[in-house]
C-alpha positions as CSV (number, residue, x, y, z in Angstrom):
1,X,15.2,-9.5,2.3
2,X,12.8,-10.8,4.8
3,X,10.7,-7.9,4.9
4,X,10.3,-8.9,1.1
5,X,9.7,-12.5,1.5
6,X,7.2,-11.3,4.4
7,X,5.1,-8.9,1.8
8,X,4.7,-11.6,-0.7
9,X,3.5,-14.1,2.2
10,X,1.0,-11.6,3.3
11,X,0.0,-10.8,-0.7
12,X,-0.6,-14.8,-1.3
13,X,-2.2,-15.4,2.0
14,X,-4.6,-12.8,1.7
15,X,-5.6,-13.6,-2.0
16,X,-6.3,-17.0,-1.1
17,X,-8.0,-16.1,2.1
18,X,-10.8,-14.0,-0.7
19,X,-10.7,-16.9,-2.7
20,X,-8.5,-17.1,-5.2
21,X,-5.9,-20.3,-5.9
22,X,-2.7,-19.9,-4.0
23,X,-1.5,-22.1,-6.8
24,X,-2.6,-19.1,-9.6
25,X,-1.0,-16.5,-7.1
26,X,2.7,-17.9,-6.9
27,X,2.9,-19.3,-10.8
28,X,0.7,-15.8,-12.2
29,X,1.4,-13.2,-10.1
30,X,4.5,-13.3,-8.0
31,X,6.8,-14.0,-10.5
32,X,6.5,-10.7,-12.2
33,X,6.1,-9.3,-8.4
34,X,9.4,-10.4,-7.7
35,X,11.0,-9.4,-10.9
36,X,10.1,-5.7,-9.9
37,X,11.7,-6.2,-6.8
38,X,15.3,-8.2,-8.9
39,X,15.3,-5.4,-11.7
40,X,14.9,-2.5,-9.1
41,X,17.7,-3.7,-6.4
42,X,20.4,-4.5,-8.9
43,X,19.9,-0.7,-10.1
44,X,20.4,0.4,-7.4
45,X,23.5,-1.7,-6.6
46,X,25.6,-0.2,-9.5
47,X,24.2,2.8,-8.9
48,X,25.9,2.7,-5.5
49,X,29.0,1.4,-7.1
50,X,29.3,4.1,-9.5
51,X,29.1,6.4,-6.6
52,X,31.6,4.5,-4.7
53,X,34.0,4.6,-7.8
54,X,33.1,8.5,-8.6
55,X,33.9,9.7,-4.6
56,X,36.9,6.9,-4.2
57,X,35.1,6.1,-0.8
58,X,34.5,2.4,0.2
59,X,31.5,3.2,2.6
60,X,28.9,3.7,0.1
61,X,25.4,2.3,1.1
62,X,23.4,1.3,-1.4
63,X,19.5,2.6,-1.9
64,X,17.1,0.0,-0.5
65,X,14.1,-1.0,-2.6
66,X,10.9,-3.9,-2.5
67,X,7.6,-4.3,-2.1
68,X,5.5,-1.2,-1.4
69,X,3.9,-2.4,2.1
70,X,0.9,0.0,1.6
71,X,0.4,-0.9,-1.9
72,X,0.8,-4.2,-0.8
73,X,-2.4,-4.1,1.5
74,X,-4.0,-1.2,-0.9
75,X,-4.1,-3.2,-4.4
76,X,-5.5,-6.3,-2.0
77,X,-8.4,-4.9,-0.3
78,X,-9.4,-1.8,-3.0
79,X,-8.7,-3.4,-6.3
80,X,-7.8,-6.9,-6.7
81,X,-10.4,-7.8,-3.9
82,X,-13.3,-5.9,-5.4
83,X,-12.5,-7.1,-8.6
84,X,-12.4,-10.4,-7.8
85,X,-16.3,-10.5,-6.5
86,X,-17.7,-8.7,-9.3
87,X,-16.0,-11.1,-11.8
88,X,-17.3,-13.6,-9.2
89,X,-20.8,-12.5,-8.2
90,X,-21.8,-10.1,-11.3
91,X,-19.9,-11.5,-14.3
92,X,-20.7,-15.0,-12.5
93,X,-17.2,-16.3,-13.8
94,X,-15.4,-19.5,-12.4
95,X,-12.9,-18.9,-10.2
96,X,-10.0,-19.7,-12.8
97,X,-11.5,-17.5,-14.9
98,X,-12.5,-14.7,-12.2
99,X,-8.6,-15.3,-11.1
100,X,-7.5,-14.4,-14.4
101,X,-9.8,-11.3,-14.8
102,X,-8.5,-10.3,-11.1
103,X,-4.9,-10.3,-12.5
104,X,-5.3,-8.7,-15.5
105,X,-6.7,-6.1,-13.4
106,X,-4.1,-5.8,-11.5
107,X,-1.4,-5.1,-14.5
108,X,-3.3,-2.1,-15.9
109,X,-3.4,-0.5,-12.1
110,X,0.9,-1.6,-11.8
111,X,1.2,-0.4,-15.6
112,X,-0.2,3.0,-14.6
113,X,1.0,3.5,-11.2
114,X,4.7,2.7,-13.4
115,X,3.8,5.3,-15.9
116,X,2.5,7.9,-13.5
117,X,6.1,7.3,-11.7
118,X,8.0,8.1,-15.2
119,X,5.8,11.5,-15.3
120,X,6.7,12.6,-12.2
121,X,10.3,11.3,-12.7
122,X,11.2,15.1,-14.1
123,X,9.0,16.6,-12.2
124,X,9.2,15.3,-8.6
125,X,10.2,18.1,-7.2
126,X,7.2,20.2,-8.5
127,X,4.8,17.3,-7.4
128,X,6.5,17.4,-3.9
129,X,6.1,21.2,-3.7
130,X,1.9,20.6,-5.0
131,X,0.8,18.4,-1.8
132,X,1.7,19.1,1.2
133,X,3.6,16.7,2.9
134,X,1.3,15.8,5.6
135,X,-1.0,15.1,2.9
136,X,0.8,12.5,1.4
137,X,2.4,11.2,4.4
138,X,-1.3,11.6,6.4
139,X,-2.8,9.7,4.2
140,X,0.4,6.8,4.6
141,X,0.2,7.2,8.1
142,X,-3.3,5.6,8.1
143,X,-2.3,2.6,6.0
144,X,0.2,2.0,8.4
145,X,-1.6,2.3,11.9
146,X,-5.1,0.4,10.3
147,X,-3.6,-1.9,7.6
148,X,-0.2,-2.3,7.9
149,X,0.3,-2.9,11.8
150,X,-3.4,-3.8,12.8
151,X,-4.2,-6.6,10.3
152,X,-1.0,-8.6,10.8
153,X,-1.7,-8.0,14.8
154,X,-4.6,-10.3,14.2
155,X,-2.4,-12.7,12.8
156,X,0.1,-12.6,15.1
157,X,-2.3,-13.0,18.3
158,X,-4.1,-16.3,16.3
159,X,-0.6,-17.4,17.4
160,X,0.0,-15.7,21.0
161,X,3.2,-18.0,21.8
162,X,5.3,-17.4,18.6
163,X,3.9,-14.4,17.9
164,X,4.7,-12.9,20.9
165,X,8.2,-13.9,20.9
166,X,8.6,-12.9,17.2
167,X,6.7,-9.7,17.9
168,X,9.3,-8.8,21.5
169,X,12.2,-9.8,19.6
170,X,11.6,-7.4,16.3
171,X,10.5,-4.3,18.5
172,X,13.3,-4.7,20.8
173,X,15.9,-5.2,18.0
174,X,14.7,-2.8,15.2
175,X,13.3,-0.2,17.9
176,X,15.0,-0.9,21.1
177,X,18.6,-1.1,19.1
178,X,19.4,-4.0,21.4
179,X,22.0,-6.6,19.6
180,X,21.3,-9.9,19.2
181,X,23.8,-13.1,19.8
182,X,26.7,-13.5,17.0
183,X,25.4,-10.2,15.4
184,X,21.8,-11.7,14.2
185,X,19.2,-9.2,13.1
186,X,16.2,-9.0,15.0
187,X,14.5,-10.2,11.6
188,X,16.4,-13.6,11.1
189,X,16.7,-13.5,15.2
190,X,12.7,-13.5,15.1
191,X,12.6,-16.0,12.5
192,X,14.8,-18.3,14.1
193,X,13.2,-18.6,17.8
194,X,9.7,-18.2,16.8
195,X,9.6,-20.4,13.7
196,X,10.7,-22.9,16.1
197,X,8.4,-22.3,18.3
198,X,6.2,-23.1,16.4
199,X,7.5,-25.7,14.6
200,X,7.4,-27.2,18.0
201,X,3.5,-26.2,18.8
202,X,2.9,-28.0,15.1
203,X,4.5,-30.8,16.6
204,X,2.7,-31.5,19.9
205,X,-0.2,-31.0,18.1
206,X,-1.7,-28.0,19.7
207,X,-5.2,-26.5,19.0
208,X,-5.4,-24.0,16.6
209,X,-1.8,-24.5,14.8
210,X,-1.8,-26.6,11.2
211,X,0.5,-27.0,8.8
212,X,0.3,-24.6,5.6
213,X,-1.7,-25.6,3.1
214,X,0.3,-27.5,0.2
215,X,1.1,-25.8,-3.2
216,X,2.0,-27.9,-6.0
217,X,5.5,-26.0,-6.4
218,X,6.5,-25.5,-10.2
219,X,9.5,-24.9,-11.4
220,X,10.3,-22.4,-13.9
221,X,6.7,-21.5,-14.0
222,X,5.8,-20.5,-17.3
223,X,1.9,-18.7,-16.3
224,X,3.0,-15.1,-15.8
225,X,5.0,-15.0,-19.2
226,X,1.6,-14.1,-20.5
227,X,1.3,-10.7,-19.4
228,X,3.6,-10.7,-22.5
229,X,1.1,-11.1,-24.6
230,X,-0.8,-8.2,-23.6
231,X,-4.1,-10.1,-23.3
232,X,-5.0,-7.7,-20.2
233,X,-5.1,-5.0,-22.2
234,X,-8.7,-6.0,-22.8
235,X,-9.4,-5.3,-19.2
236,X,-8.1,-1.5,-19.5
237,X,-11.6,-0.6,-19.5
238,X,-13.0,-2.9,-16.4
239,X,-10.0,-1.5,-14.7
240,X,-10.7,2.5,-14.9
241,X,-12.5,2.6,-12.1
242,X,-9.5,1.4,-9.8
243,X,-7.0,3.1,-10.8
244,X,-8.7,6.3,-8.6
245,X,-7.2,4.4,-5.9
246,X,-4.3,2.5,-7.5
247,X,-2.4,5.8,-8.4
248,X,-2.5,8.3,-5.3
249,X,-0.5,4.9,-4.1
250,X,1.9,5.7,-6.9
251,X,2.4,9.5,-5.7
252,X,2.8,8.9,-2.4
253,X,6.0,6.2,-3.6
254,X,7.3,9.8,-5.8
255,X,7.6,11.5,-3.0
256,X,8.8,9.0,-0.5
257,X,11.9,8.6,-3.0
258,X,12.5,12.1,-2.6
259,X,12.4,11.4,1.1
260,X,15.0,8.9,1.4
261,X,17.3,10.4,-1.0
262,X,17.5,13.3,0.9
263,X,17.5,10.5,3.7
264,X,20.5,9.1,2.2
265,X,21.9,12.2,1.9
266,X,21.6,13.5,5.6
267,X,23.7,9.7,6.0
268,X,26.5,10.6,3.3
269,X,25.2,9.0,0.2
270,X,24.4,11.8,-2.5
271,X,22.3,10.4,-5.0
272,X,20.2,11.6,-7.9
273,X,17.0,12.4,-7.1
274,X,15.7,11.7,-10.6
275,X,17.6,8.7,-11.0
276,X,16.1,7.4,-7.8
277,X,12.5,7.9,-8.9
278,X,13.2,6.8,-12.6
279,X,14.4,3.5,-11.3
280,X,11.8,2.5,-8.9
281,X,9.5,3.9,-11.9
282,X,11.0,1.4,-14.2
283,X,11.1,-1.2,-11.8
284,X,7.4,-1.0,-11.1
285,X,6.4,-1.2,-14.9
286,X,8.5,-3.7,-15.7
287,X,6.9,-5.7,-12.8
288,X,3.2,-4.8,-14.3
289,X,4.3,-6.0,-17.6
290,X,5.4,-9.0,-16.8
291,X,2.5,-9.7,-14.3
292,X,3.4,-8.4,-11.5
293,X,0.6,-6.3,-8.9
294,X,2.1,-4.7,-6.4
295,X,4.5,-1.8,-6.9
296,X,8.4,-1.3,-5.7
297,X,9.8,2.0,-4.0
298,X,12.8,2.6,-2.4
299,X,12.5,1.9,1.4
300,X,13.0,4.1,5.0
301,X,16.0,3.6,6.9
302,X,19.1,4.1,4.6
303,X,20.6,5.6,7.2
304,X,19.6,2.6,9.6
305,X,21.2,0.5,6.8
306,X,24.5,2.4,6.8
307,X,24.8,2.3,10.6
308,X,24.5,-1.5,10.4
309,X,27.5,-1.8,8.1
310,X,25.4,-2.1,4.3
311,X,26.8,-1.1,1.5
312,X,26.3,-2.6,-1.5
313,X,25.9,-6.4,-1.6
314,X,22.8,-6.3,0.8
315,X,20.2,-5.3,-2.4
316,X,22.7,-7.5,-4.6
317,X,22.0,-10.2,-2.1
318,X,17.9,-9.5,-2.3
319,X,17.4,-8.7,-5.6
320,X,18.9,-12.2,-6.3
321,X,16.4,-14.0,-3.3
322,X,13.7,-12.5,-4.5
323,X,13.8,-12.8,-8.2
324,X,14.9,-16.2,-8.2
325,X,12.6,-17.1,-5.5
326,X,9.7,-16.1,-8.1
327,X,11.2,-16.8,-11.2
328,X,12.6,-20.1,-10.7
329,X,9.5,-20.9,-8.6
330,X,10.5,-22.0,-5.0
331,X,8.7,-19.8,-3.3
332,X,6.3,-22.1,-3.2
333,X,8.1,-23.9,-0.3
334,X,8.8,-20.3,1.2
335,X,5.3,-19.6,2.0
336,X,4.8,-23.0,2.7
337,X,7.9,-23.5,5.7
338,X,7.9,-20.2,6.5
339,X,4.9,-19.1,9.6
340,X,3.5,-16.5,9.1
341,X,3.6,-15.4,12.7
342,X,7.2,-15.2,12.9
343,X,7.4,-12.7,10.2
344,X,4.4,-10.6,10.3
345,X,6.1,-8.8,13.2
346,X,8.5,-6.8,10.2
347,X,5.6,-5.5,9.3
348,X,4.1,-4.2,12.3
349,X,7.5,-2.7,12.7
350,X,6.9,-1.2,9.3
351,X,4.2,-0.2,9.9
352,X,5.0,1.7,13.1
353,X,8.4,3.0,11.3
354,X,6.0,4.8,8.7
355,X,4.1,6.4,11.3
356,X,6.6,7.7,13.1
357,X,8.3,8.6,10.2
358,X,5.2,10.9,8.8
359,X,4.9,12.7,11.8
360,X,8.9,13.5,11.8
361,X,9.0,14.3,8.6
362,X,6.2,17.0,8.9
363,X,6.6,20.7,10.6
364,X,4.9,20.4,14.2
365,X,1.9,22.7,13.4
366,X,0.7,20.1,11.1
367,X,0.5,17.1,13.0
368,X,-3.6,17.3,13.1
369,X,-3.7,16.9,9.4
370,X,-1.5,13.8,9.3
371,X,-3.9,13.0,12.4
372,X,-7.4,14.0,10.5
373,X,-6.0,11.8,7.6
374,X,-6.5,8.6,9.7
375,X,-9.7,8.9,10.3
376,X,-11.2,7.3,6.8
377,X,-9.2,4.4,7.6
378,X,-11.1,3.5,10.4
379,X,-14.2,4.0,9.1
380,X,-12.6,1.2,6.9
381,X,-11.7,-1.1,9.2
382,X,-15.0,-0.6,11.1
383,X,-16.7,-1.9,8.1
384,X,-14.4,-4.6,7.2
385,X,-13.5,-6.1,10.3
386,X,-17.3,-7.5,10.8
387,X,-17.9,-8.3,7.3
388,X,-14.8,-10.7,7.6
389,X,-16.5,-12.2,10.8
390,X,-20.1,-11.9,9.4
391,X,-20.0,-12.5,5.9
392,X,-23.4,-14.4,5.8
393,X,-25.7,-11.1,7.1
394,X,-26.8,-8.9,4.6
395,X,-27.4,-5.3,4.7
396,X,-31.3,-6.1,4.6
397,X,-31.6,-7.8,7.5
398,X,-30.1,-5.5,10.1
399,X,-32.8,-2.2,11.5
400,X,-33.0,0.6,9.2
401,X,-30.7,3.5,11.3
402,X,-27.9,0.4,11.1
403,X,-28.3,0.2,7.6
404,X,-28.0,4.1,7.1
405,X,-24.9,3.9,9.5
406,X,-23.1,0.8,7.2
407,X,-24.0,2.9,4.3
408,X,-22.2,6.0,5.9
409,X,-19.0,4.1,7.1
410,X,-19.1,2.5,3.3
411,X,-19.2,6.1,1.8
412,X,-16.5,7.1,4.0
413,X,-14.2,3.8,3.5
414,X,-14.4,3.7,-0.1
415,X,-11.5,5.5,-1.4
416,X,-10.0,6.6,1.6
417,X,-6.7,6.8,0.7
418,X,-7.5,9.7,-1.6
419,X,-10.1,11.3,0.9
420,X,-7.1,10.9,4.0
421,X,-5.1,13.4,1.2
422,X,-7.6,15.7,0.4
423,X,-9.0,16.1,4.0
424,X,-5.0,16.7,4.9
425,X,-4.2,19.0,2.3
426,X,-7.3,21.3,3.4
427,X,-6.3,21.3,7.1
428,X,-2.8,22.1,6.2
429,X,-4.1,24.9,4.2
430,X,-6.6,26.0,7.1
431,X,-3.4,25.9,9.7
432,X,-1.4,28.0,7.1
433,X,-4.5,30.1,7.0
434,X,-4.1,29.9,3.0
435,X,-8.3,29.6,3.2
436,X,-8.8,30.1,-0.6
437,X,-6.4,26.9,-1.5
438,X,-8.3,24.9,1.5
439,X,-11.7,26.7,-0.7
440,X,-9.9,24.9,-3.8
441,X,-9.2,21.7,-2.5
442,X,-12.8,21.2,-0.7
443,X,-14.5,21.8,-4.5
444,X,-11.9,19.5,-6.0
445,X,-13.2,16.9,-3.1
446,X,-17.3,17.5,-4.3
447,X,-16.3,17.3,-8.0
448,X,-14.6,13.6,-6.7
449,X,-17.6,12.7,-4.8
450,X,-20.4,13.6,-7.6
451,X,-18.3,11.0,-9.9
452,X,-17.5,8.5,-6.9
453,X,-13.5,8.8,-7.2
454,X,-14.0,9.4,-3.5
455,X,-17.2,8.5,-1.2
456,X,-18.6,6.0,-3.5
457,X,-21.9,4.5,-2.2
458,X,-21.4,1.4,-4.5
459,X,-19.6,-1.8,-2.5
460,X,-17.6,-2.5,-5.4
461,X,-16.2,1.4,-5.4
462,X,-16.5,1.7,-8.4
463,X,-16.9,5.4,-9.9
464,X,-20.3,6.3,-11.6
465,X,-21.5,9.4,-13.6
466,X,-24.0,11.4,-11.6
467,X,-27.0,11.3,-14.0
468,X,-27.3,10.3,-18.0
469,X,-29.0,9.2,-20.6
470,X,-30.7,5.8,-20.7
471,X,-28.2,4.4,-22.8
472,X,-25.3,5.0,-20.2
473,X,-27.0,3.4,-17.9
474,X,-24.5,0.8,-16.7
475,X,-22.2,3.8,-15.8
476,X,-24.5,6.4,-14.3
477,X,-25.3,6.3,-10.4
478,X,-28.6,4.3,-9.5
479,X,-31.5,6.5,-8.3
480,X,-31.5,5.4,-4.7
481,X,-28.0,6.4,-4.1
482,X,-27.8,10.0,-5.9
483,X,-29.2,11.9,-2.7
484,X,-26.8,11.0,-0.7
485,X,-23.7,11.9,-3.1
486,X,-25.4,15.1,-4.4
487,X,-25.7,15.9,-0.5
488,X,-21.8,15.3,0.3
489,X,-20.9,17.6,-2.9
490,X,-23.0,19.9,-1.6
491,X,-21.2,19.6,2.1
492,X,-17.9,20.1,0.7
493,X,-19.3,23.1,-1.7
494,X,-20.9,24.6,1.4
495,X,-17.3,24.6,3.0
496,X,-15.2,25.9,-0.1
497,X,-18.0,28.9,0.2
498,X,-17.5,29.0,4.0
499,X,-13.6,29.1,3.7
500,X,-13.8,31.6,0.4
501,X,-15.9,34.4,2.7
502,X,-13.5,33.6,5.4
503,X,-10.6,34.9,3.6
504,X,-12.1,37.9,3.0
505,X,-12.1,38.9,6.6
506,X,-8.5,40.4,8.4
507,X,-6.8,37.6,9.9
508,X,-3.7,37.5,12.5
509,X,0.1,37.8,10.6
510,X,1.3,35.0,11.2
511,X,-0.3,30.6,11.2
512,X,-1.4,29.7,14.7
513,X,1.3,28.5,16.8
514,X,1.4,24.7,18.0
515,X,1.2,23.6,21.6
């Protein structure tokens, strides 16, 4: 429940930190945010009662489900965020109107990543099978190290008193297993001590600590209903170009279900594994049509859950926080009250969970792909951490081998959920010395790069046609920029040729062995 309440904190802080109205945020977009999360829990709370009555056992635990974490910090930063300046800088909109164009944006990416879901539904097993799983999980991994846990760090360490406290008393709980008084969880334990911590820094009027900035709360807010309308379908065009990194998000959720069915499984709880994706898959286009941007998937740690004494109620219990929280409209007053410091700590936890969890999951030998995969994130970070802090210098003004090195980390950066996957599918291949599917998945990687899906020299990310005619020329790649794409496809057609010769020569029977 908290870990919920914290994501939608997080998604409303960091929209209005890039500018746009906290007040459009709650009334437009968490409503329908929430209603993902209401729609998807109860599901799965008569699903777990239908398995209770089916096996006559009373021990059933019920799948957990909410916010996607990784989407949560994805959609932000690589679509909503992008979109918002160019409806700001290029389109030169307002801000209520660049607000609006952001969020319709954001349906078409939820719509699709909802649709993609239904796809797989029947086929999820085939789609796991496809991608290796340090591929998928690699490329997780990173969102979690250099989104997930870093970013809320910061946060956290604005506040060092509560958010130490918070931080020590989630890690020790969650990881530690150490109990709390009167059988808290370290969540509400955390929320308790170090929201009054800093309830109490607030009140002796410390440096640094302010109260949260006021939203006129609504009631029964009325903005999101229309995304019934289906005016953002308008913006189905704007949005193509983000939905190259909207959907690998929506995979990776695919096969995560599968995960923690098979988690829930290991735990006593046999579930279907279709029914499981088909749910979260519903869930997450029910949430885009009614407004929502940020995707559901069933969570980690059913087994966690189950050892803590959950069965059912527990997503009964969030389902109906969460989607009256949105619907009805107070949680306004929620991410007013609540600090954020003494609940960003869930999602460093989170964050380290899903690391952990991607290296368990995967066979030993293939722990340098879900390494290699982090490696684009950083390049990421490197670039967006300083242009956070710096926002008033331009790329002009800084010396010319600077400039070619921003330019480098942006080409790196830009997409790099997607280039974490591809670069951790080929190593998998490489270490399973299957050197004409690595050959394959390097030329898929240049065709991506000579249309921008991946290493997109553009700040906006967007994806851009090599060359064409004059008329096109609002999609097709400016000039300056074409050497240095046409040189990366050319780097990873160089390596599919490398790898493709390789196979030809003899090669030891069996993968190299891990130390």
């Amino acid at each position: 429940m908290l870990d919920n309440v914290a994501g939608l904190i997080l998604m409303v802080s960091l929209l209005a930190m890039l500018g746009l109205p906290a007040q459009f945020v709650v009334e437009a977009m968490v409503p329908g945010t929430a209603i993902g999360v209401l729609l998807g829990d109860l599901a799965f709370f008569f699903v777990a009662l239908r398995l209770a009555k089916r096996t006559g056992r009373d021990d059933v635990t019920a799948m957990p489900l909410g916010l996607d974490t990784p989407s949560t910090f994805g959609m932000i930063f690589f679509v909503l965020a992008p979109a918002f300046q160019h409806a700001a800088t290029n389109l030169q909109l307002p801000v209520a109107e660049a607000a609006e164009y952001t969020w319709h944006i954001g349906i078409v990416c939820v719509v699709a990543c909802g649709i993609l879901k239904l796809i797989c539904t029947p086929i999820s097993g085939w789609v796991r099978r496809l991608v290796p799983r340090a591929g998928l999980l690699g490329s997780l991994a990173a969102i979690a190290l250099v989104l997930i846990s870093f970013l809320p760090l910061l946060h956290i360490f604005s506040y060092p008193l509560p958010g130490l406290v918070a931080l020590a008393i989630v890690l020790t709980a969650l990881i530690g297993r150490a109990r709390l008084p009167f059988q808290l969880p370290g969540t509400v334990g955390a929320l308790l001590v170090a929201g009054t911590v800093y309830y109490l820094m607030l009140w002796l009027e410390m440096p640094g600590y302010v109260a949260a900035e006021a939203i006129e709360t609504q009631w029964l807010p009325t903005r999101w209903l229309e995304a019934w309308t289906f005016g953002w379908t308008a913006r189905i065009g704007d949005a193509l170009p983000y939905l190259p990194v909207a959907l690998p998000f929506a995979l990776v959720t695919v096969v995560g279900g599968i995960d923690c069915t098979e988690s829930a499984a290991a735990g006593g709880d046999e579930y279907d594994t279709k029914t499981v994706i088909g749910v979260e898959a519903v869930a997450t286009l029910l949430a885009g049509l009614s407004g929502g941007v940020i995707q559901t998937t069933p969570y980690i740690g059913h087994p966690a859950y189950k050892a803590m004494g959950g069965r059912a109620a527990y997503t009964l219990a969030t389902a109906l926080l969460i989607g009256s929280a949105g619907v009805i409209g107070y949680f306004g007053y929620l991410y007013q009250w609540i600090p954020a410091p003494a609940v960003y700590p869930i999602l460093v936890f989170v964050g380290l969970e899903i690391s952990s969890q991607s290296f368990l999951a995967t066979p030993r030998r293939h722990y340098p792909a879900v390494a290699i995969a982090c490696l684009p994130a950083l390049a990421f970070l490197a670039l967006h951490m300083p242009g956070r802090m710096m926002p008033a210098v331009s790329v002009d003004q800084v010396l010319p081998e600077v400039q070619r090195d921003l330019q480098t980390l942006r080409m790196l950066s830009n997409s790099f959920i997607l280039t974490s996957l591809l670069w951790s599918w080929m190593l998998v291949a490489v270490i399973d010395r299957k050197l004409r599917l690595a050959a394959g998945v390097s030329a898929v990687a240049a065709l991506f790069t000579l249309f921008g899906i991946i290493h997109s020299p553009l700040e906006t990310n967007s994806i851009a046609l090599p060359f064409g005619p004059q008329a096109w020329e609002a999609i097709v790649l400016s000039g300056p920029y074409r050497p240095l794409v046409f040189e990366y496809a050319a780097g990873y057609i160089a390596v599919s040729v490398v790898l493709l010769l390789w196979s030809k020569m003899p090669q030891p029977d069996s993968p190299a062995s891990s130390h």
